[in-house]
N, C-alpha and C positions, 0 to 999 in steps of 0.2 A: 795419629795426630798430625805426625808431618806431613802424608797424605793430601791431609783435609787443610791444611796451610797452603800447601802448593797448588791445590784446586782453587782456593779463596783467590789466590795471587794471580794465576792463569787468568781467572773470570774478571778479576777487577782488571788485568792486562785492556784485555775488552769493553770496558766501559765505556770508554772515550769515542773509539769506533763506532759502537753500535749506538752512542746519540747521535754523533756526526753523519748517519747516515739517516737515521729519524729525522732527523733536523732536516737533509739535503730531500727527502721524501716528501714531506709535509711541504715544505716550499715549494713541491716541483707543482704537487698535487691543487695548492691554492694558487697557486699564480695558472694552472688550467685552467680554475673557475672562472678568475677574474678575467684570462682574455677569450673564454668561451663566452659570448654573449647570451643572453635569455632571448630565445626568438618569442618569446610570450613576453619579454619586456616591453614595450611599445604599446600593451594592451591596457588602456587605464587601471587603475586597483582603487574599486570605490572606498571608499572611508578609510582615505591615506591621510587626510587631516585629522580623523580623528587617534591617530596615534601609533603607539608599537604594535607587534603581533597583539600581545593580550590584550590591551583597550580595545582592539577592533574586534578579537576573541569576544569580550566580554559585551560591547554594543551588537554583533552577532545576535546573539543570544537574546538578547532584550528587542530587538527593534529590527529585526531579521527583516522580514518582509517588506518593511522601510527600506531598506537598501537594494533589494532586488528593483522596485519600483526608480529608485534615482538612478539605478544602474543602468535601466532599460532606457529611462528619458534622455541620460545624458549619453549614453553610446548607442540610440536606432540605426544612426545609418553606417555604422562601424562593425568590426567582427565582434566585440560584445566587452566583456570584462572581465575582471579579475576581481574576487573576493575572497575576505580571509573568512574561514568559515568555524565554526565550534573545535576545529580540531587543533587551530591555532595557526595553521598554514594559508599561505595565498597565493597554492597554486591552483586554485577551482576556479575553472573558464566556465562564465556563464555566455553560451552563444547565442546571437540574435536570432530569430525562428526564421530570418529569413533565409539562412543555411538547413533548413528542416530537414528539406528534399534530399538536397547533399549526404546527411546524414546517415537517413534511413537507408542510402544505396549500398552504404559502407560493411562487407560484412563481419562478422563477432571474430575474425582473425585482425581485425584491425582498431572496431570501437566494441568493446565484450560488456553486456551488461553481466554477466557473471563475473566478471574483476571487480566493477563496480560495486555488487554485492560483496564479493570478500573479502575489498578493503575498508567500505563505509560499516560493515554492520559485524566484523571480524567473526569471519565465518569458522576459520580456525578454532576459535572456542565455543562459539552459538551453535555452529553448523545449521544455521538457518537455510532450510530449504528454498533450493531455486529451479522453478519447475525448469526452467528451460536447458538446464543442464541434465535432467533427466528426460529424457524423449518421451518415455512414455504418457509422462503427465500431459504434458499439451496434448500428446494426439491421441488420450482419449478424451479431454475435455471437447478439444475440436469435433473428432470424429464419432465420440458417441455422447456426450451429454449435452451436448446443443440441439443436435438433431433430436436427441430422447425428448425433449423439453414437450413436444406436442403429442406424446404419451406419457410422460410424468406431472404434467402440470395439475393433470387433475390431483392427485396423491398428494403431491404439497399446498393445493390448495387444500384440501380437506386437514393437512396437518396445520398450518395457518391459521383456519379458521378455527378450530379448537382450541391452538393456542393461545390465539388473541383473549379469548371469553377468560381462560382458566388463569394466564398470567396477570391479566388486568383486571378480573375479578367482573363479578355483579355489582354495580354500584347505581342506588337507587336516589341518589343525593352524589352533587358532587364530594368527588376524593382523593387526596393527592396521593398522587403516583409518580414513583422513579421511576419514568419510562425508558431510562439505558437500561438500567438491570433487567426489569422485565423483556425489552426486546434483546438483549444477551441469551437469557433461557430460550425466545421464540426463535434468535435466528439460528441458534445453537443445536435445537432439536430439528427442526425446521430442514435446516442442511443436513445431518445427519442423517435423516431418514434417506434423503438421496446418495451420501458419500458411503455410509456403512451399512444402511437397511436398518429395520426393525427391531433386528436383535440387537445390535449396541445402541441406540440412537436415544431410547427414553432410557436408559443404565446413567445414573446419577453419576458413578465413576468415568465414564465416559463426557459427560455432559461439563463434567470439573476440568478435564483433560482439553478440551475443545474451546472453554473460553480461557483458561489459566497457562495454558502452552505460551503464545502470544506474551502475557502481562511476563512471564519467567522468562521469557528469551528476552525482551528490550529490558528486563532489570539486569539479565547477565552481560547485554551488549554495555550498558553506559557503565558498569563496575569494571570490564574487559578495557573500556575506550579508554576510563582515566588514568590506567595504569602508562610508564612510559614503557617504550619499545624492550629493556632486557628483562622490564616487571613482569610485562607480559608472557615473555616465552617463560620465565622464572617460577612464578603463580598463577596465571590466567587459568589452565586447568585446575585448580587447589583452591580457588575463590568460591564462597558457603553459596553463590549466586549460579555457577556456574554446574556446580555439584548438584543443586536443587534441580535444574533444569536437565542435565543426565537422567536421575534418577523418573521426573515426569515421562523421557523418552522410553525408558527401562520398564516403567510400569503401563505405558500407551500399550508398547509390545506386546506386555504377559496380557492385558485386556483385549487385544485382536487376535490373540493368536487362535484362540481355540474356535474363533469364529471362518477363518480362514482355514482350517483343517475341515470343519460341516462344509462348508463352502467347496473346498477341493475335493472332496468325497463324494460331492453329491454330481459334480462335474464326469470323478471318473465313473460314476454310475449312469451317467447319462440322461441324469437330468436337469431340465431346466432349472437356468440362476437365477435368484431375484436379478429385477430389472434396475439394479444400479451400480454405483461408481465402484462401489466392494469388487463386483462381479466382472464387470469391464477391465480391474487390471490384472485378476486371475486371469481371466483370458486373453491376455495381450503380453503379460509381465513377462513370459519366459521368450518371447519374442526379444525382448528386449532388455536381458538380463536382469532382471530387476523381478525375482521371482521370490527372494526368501522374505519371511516374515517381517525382518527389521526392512527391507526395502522399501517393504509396502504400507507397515507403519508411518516410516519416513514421511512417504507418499500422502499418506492421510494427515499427518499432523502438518502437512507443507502448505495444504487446499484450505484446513481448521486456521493455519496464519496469515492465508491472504483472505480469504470470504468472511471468518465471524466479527472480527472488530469492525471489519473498511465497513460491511453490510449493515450492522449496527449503529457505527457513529453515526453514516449518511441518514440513517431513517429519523436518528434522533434529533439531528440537527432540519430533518422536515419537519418535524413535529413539532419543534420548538416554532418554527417557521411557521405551524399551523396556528399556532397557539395564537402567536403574535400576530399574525393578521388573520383574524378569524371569519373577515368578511370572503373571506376563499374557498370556507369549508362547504356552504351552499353548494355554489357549481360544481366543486368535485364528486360531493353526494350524487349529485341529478345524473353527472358524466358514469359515475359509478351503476345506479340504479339501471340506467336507458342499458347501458353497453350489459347487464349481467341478463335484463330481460330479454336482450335478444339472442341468449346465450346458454338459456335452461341455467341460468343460476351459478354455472361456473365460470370462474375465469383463467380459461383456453388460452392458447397464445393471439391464437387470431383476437379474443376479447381485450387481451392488454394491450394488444395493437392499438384496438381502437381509443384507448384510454389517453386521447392527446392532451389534455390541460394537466392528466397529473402526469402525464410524462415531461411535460414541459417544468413542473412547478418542478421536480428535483432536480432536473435538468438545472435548475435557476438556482433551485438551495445549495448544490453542488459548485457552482460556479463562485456562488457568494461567499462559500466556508471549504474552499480547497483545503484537502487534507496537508497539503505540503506546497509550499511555496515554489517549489523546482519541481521539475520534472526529466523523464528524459537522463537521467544520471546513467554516465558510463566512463570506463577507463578507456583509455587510449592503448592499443596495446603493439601498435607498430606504430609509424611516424606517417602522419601525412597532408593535403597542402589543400586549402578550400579552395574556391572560385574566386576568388579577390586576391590570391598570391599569398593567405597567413598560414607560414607552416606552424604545424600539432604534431610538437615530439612526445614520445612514445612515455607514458606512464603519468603524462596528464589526465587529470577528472574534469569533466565535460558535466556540464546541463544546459538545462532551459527556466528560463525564470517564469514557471505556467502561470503563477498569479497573477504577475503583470502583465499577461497576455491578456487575460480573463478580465481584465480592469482598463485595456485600451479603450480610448473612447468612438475610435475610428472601426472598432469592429461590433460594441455594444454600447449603443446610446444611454447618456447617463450610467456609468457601469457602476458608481455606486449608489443605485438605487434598486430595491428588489423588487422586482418586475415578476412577476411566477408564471405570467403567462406570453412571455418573451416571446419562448420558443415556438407554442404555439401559433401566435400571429404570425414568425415568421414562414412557417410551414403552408400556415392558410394563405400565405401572398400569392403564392405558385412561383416564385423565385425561384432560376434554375439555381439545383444542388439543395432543394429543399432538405430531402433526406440526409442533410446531414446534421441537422436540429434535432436531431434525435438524440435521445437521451445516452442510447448504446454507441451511438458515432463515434469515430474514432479521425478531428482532425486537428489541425495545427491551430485554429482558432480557441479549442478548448479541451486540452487534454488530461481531462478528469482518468481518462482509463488508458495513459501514456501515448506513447505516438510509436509509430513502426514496426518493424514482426514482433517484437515484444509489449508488443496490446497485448492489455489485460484480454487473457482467453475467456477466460471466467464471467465476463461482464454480464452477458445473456440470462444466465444466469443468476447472477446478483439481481439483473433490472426486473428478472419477473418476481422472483425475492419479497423485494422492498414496492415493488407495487401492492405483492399482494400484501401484504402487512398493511401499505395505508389504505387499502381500498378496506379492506375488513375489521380494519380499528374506526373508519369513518360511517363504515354501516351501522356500527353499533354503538358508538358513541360519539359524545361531543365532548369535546378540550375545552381550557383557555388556560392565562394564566392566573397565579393564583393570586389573589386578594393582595392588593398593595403593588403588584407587580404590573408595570402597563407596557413595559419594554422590554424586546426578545433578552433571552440570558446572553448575555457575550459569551464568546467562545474561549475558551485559554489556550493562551500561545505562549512558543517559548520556540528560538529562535526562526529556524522554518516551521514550525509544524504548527497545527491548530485541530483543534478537539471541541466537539461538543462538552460541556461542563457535565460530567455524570452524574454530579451531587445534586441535582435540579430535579423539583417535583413541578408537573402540571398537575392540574386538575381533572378528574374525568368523571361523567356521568351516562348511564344510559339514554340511548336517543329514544325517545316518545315518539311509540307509534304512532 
């Protein structure tokens, strides 16, 4: 007991000291901040009038896209601005694109799209797949599934075409139709038969896994995000959201696995592998450590979260776009019909090539209903200084405000009006740099499929995709909307993003031969 008296005495001895130097710490530490200047101070911060962190949090989130647009007009000829974004902070530098070039020379030891990702969508607990941090993924998409595309194309055009009939039905009478959900199931199979083959691709467990991965990672990301910083490390793992999304990875596994054992047996026997993406990264994967099962699950459900929603929303959001101005389904038909008859009936790659009015018309819906207001997002991960003298310290978030680009008037005349056949004219002008109205283009005028080495790989891809889905939805039927309804559906936003409405039925019937 005296003991423990004299230890109590000793310690409380100490009390004094050990605040007096808390105190002398704390002081030493804020009076740094205050004569350390923000070299990102000087950069306007749009919607400072409208209040503290959280009011501007909260108009964020309502009126997002609004602000990108004021941001852009009021800082063009400046290095860009400052926004407070959903997270509640206003350290996200939106830059003007006239630094684009600048950007893309910079590389991932200094601007990392993989920081970006695992601080925006906290990878920590999602572990949301980022191909470019695995090697293999790009270079086989690059190196074999783009080149495959003019021996695969027939295979998913024939998966395509059957899917179209069988998801959208016989309808001898118009009938409304959820054409999200049904194109979910078409792009879901569809892709599959190219990512995993035959044997898993029409597997209903499979098919759950492929569009349900995606909806369970952005439910465990926004349960993850609202947690504060010691909630996270504390719970973020033990959240019912984050558990469910484990467990989806746990069972993608047990469902590839035994298919990747036929798959490597038939390899060590020496023979030939079906001709797709399964089989490209047994053959590549132990090149590039990324050989065991869970890798290559990984790998698969990485391709199922960038290809099945982005491929889906954009067709649905054509479609609406067809609905609503119906006077455009004609020439697409005729562009459809001419381009397949000279073509035995499929559609080759050379045949989508030729498909300029409907390359141009998504080209146009894509422009109109950008999935995200920014683009271009990345951490800063060393310090360093633009062409105009503004230095970027290191652990800054960087973007580009793509919408506002997409809605200049100086690059697309009238840009709020939808034009579907935009692109097209400007192709048919003979304008040098034509080729890059293209749909798959990848520039600073329109970065539906990002800008710089981290262009979307996959685009090729997606673009033959969702062609072919509308060429073979329009051969065999006609849209509109439905009864009462004489205006496109709006799209729902919430703060950058924007989504085709899923809940939305069109109408459809068979086309009369």
């Amino acid at each position: 007991m005296m003991m423990e008296s004299q230890l109590l005495t000793c310690v409380g001895d100490y009390v004094p000291i050990i605040s007096t130097i808390t105190f002398i710490c704390s002081a030493f530490i804020l009076s740094l901040r205050l004569l350390t200047k923000n070299p990102l101070s000087q950069i306007p911060l749009i919607g400072e009038e409208i209040g503290n962190a959280k009011a501007r949090r909260d108009y964020y989130l309502a009126h997002g896209k609004e602000l990108y647009l004021r941001g852009c007009k009021k800082c063009k000829s400046f290095t860009g601005f400052r926004i407070t974004t959903a997270d509640g902070t206003e350290d996200r530098l939106v830059i003007s694109p006239r630094y684009l070039d600048e950007l893309r020379k910079l590389p991932d030891s200094v601007l990392s799209f993989e920081g970006a990702l695992e601080e925006s969508m906290e990878k920590r607990f999602t572990k949301v797949p980022a191909f470019h941090s695995m090697v293999v993924t790009p270079h086989v998409i690059k190196a074999d599934l783009t080149p495959a595309l003019v021996r695969i194309n027939p295979v998913l055009f024939d998966e395509v075409n059957s899917l179209v009939r069988k998801e959208i039905g016989d309808n001898a009478g118009w009938t409304p139709v959820n054409i999200h959900q049904k194109l979910l199931r078409i792009v879901a199979i569809a892709s599959g038969r190219i990512f995993v083959g035959p044997e898993l691709c029409y597997n209903e467990d499979y098919i759950e896994s492929a569009i349900k991965y995606t909806i369970e990672l952005m439910d465990a990301h926004r349960k993850v995000k609202g947690l504060s910083p010691w909630l996270k490390r504390l719970k973020g793992n033990f959240l019912p959201e984050v558990k469910t999304l484990r467990k989806r990875e746990e069972n993608f596994n047990n469902l590839i696995a035994p298919v990747l054992k036929q798959r490597r047996c038939l390899a060590a026997s020496g023979e030939v592998l079906p001709d797709d993406v399964l089989s490209w990264l047994i053959t590549k994967a132990d090149k590039h450590g990324t050989s065991s099962t869970e890798d290559i699950a990984y790998i698969q459900l990485g391709m199922t979260f960038a290809a099945i929603h982005t491929t889906t929303m954009t067709s649905t959001n054509v479609f609406y776009d067809l609905a609503a101005h119906p006077e455009y389904i004609t020439p697409l038909r005729e562009e459809i019909r001419t381009v397949l008859a000279e073509h035995n009936g499929v559609l080759t790659v050379a045949a989508l090539q030729q498909l300029r009015k409907m390359d141009s018309f998504i080209k146009e819906s894509m422009r109109f209903h950008l999935g995200s207001a920014v683009s271009m997002r990345r951490k800063v991960m060393a310090p360093f200084t633009l062409s105009n003298g503004q230095f970027i310290p290191a652990g800054t978030m960087i973007e580009v405000a793509g919408h506002a680009i997409s809605r200049d008037p100086e690059l697309y005349p009238e840009p709020e009006k939808f034009k579907p056949f935009r692109f097209a004219e400007l192709r048919d002008s003979g304008a040098e740099g034509a080729s890059r109205y293209q749909f798959v283009s990848v520039t600073k005028d329109l970065m539906t499929f990002g800008f710089g080495r981290h262009a979307c790989v996959g685009r090729f891809f997606a673009a033959n995709e969702i062609k072919m889905i509308v060429a073979q939805t329009l051969q065999k039927y006609d849209m509109k909307m439905p009864e009462g309804q004489t205006e496109r559906f709006p799209n729902l936003e919430f703060g950058v993003h924007s989504m085709a409405d899923p809940t939305r039925e069109l109408s459809f019937k068979n086309v009369e031969v």
